[in-house]
C-alpha positions in Angstrom: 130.4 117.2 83.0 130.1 113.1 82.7 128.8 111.2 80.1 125.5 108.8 80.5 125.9 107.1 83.2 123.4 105.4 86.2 122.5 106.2 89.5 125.0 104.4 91.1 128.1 104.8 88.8 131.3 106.7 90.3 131.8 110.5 89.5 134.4 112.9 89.2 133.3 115.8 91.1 136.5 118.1 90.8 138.7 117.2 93.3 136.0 114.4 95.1 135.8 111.2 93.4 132.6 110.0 94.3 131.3 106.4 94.8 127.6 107.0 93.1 125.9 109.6 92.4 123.4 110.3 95.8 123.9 112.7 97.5 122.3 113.7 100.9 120.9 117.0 100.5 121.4 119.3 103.5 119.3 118.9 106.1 118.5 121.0 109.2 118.0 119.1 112.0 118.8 121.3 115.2 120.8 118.2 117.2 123.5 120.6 118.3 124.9 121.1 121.8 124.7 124.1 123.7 127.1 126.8 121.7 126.1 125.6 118.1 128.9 122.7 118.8 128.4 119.5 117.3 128.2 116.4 119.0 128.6 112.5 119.1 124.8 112.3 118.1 125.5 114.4 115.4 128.4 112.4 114.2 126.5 109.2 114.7 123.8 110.6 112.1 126.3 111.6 109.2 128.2 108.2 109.7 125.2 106.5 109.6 124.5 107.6 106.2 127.7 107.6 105.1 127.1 105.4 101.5 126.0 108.4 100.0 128.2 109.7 97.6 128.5 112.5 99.2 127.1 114.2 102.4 126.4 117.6 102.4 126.4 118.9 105.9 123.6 121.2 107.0 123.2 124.8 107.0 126.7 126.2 108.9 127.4 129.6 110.7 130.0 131.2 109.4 130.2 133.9 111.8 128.6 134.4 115.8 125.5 135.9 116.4 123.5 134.9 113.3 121.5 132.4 114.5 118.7 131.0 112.3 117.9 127.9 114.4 118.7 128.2 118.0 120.3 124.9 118.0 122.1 124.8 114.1 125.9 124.3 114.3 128.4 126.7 113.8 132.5 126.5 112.2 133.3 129.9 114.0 135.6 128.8 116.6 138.1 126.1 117.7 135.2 124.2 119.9 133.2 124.1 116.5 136.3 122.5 114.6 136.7 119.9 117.3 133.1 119.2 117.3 132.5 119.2 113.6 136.0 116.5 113.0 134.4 113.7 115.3 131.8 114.4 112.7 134.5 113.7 109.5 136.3 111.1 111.0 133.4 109.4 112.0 132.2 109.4 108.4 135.6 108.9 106.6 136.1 105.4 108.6 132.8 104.6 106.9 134.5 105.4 103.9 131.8 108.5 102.8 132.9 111.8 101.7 131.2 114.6 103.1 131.4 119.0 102.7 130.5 121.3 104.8 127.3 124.0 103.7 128.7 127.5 104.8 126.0 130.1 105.3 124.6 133.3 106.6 121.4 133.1 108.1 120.7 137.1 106.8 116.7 138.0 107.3 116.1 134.8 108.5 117.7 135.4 112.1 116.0 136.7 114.6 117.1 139.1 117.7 115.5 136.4 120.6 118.4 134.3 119.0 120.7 136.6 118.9 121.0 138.6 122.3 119.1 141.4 120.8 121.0 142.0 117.2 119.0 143.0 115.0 119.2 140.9 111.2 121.1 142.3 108.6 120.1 141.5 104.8 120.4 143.6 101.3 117.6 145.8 101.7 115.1 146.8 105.0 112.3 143.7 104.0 110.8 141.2 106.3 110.0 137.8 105.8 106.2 137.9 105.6 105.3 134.1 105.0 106.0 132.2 107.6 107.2 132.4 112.0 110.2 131.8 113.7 110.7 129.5 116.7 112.5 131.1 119.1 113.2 130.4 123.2 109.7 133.1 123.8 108.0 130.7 121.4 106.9 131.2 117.6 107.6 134.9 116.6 107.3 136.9 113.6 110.3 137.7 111.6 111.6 141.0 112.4 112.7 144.6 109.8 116.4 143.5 108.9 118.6 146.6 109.0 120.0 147.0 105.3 124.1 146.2 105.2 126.1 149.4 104.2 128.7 148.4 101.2 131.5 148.9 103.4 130.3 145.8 106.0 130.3 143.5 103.0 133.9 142.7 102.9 133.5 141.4 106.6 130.5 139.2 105.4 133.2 137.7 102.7 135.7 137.6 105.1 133.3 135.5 107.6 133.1 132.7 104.7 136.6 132.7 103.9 137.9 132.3 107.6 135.0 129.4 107.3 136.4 127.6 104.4 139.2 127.6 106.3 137.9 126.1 109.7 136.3 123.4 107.6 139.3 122.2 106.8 141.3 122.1 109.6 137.9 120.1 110.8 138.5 117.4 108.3 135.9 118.2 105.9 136.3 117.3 101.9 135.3 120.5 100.9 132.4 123.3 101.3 129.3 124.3 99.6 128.5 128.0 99.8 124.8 128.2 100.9 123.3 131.0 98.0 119.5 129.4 98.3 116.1 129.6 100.4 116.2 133.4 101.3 119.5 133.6 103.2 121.8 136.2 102.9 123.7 135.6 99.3 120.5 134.7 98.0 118.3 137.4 99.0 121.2 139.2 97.2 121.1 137.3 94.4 117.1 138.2 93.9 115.0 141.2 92.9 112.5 140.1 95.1 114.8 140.9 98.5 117.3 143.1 97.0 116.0 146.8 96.4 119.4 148.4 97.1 121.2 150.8 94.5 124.9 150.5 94.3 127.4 148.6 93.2 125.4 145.5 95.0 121.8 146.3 93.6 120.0 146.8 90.4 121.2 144.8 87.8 121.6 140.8 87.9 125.5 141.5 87.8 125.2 143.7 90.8 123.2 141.5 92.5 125.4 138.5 92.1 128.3 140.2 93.1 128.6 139.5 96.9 127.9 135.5 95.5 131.0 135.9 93.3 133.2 137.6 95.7 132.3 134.9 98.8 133.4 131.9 95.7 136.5 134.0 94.9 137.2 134.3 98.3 136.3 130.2 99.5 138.1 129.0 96.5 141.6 130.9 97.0 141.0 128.9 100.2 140.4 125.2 98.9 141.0 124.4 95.4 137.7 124.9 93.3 137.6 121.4 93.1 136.2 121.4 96.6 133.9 124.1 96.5 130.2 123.7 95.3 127.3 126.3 95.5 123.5 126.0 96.4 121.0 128.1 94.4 116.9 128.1 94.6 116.0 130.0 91.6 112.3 129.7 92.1 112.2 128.9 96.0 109.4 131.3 97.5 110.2 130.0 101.1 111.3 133.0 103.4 109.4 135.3 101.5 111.9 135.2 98.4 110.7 135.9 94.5 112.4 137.0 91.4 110.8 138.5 88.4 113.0 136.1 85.9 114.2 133.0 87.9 115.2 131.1 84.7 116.8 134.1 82.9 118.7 134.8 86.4 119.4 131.0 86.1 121.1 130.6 82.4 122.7 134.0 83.4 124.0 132.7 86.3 125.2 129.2 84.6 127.3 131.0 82.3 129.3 133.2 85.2 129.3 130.3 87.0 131.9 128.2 84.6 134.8 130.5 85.6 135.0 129.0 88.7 135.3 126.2 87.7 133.8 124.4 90.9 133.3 120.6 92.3 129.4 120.9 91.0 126.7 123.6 91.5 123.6 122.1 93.7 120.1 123.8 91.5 117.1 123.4 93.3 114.4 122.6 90.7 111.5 124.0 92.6 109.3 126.0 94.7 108.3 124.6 98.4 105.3 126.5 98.5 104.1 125.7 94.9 103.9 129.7 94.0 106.5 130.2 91.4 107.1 127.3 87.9 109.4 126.7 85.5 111.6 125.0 84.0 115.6 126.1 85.4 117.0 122.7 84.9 117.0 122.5 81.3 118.9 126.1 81.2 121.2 124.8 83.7 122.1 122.0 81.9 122.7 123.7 78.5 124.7 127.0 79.6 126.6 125.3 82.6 130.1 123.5 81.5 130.7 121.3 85.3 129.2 119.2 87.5 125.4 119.6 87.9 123.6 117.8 90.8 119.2 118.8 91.0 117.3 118.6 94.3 113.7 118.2 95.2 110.9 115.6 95.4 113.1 113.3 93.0 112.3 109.6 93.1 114.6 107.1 92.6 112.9 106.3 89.3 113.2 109.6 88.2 116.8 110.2 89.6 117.5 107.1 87.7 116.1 108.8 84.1 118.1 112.2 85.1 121.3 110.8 85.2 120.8 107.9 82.2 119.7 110.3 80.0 122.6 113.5 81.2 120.4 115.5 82.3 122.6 115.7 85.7 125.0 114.9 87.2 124.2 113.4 90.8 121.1 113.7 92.6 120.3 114.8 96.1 117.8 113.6 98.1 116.2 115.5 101.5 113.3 113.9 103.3 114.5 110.2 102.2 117.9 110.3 104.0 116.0 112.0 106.9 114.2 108.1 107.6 116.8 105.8 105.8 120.5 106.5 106.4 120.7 103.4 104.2 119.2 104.9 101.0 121.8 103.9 98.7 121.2 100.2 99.7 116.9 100.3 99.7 117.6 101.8 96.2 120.0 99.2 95.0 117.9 96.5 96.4 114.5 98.1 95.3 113.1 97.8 98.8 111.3 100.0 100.2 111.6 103.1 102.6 111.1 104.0 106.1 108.2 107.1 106.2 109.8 110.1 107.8 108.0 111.5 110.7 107.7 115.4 110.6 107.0 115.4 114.1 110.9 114.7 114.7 112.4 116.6 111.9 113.4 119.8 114.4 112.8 117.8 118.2 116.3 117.0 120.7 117.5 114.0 120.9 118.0 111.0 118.9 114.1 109.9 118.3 113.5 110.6 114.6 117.4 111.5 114.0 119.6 108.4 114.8 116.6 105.4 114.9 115.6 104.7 112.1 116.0 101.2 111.1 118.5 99.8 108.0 118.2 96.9 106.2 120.3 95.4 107.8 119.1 96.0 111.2 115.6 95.2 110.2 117.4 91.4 108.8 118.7 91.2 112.2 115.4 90.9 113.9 113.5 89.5 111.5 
């Protein structure tokens, strides 16, 4: 945990030393090649923003046939590691450190994605509140068959072999994706998870696939290079919890034996439905790294880390239209409006155009 500090002060994140503390939040931007391969746009985009403290690379699949996306990158196979290192080195000869976000898509895939599989996730519960775009157009979510305890080892085993392939493709370290309804969330929640067993009913049960995939990641890389996502009070993909910040200070507490680079809290809801306050609980019970996400300004970022109340910052939408945030901020200027329009559309328009700074000087 650091002492006061400012925005754009170095940080010790366990084994990452840090040049400020921005981070680029993961972002899902559906740029891939065919095969879930990343490619020289890709790598163009991280390096791009690479002044961030650190990048945090979007949502990852750890294993085939668990597509989310249709076009979101995978770190299953050798053609993924090659892909995803022209994304590294592109970024480490701008001097940026960047980790990969490992995940399991759970619910949230879809069987037009998948060549018919049907989505596995804790309990047999669809995701009610919102589509999924698909190559037959928009369709509802489908009934998720409910994973037998004996197919869970496989699902830990899918991360591990991950945290492996991340770093043979250059990557400083991981962040296990536990947020937004996915699989280790909708776990982690009472909402999602209506299983008995060892993996339902109480908040230890319900955590313990989380704890097993961090065991497993960090006998992998050191902890030092291993952070976590959580989304407490996220009601995106149909997710709830009956005590988000009880499950939170719970959670902070377990969380210090790992002894990780930083845990990533998501301070809010995207849909407005569920409040409170899980920073504050965070902050007090949690003994590492903390780094809080969502509709921060820089103003506000700026009062969060002067005052302790984090760690490091990460910021979604903002990198999405200025790859040169850490600059604008240093300079007060201002920023580039994202266009939604973009945020999920091929090709580089919206992804690698914005304009810099510097770019903008140039023409001036």
């Amino acid at each position: 945990m650091s002492t006061t500090s400012d925005l754009f002060s170095p940080a010790r994140f366990g084994d990452l030393q840090l040049a400020n503390r921005i981070a680029m939040a993961p972002l899902t931007r559906v740029r891939t090649e065919p095969g879930h391969i990343p490619g020289e746009l890709m790598a163009e985009y991280y390096a791009q923003r690479a002044s961030a403290g650190l990048l945090i690379a979007e949502a990852t699949m750890t294993q085939e046939g668990h597509s989310a996306f249709r076009f979101e990158p995978g770190i299953y196979s050798d053609a993924h590691i090659a892909g995803w290192k022209q994304v590294t080195d592109a970024v480490h000869a701008r001097g940026g450190k960047i980790v990969l976000q490992i995940w399991h898509g759970g619910r949230a895939c879809h069987p037009d994605l998948n060549d018919g599989k049907v989505p596995v996730a804790p309990s047999a519960l669809a995701i009610t509140n919102d589509m999924v775009h698909t190559d037959n157009g928009k369709q509802p979510y489908t009934v998720p068959r409910a994973l037998d305890d004996e197919e869970l080892p496989a699902i830990v085993e899918g991360f591990r072999q991950a945290a492996v392939n991340a770093r043979a493709a250059g990557f400083d370290g991981v962040e296990v994706h536990a947020a937004n309804g996915y699989l280790l969330d909708s776990f982690l929640r009472d909402g999602s998870n209506q299983r008995t067993g060892k993996y339902g009913g109480s908040l230890e049960n319900r955590a313990r696939l989380l704890f097993e995939v961090l065991e497993a990641v960090t006998a992998v890389l050191s902890s030092g290079r291993v952070g976590v996502r959580t989304s407490p009070l996220n009601s995106f993909n149909s997710m709830m919890d009956s005590d988000p910040v009880g499950q939170t200070a719970w959670l902070a507490e377990q969380l210090n034996r790992f002894e990780l680079a930083y845990w990533h809290l998501m301070r809010a809801d995207f849909l407005g439905e569920q409040t409170g306050d899980v920073v504050t609980p965070a902050r007090e019970k949690y003994q590492g790294n903390l780094m809080v996400n969502m509709g921060y300004t820089k103003a506000e970022a700026e009062q969060v880390i002067g005052q302790g109340q984090a760690d490091a910052v990460a910021f979604g939408v903002p990198y999405i239209a200025n790859p040169d945030l850490v600059e604008r901020f240093k300079a007060n200027a201002a920023l580039n409006e994202a266009d939604p329009a973009t945020f999920y559309s091929p090709g580089p328009e919206g992804y690698t155009d914005y304009p810099t700074l510097e770019s903008v000087g140039e023409t001036a």
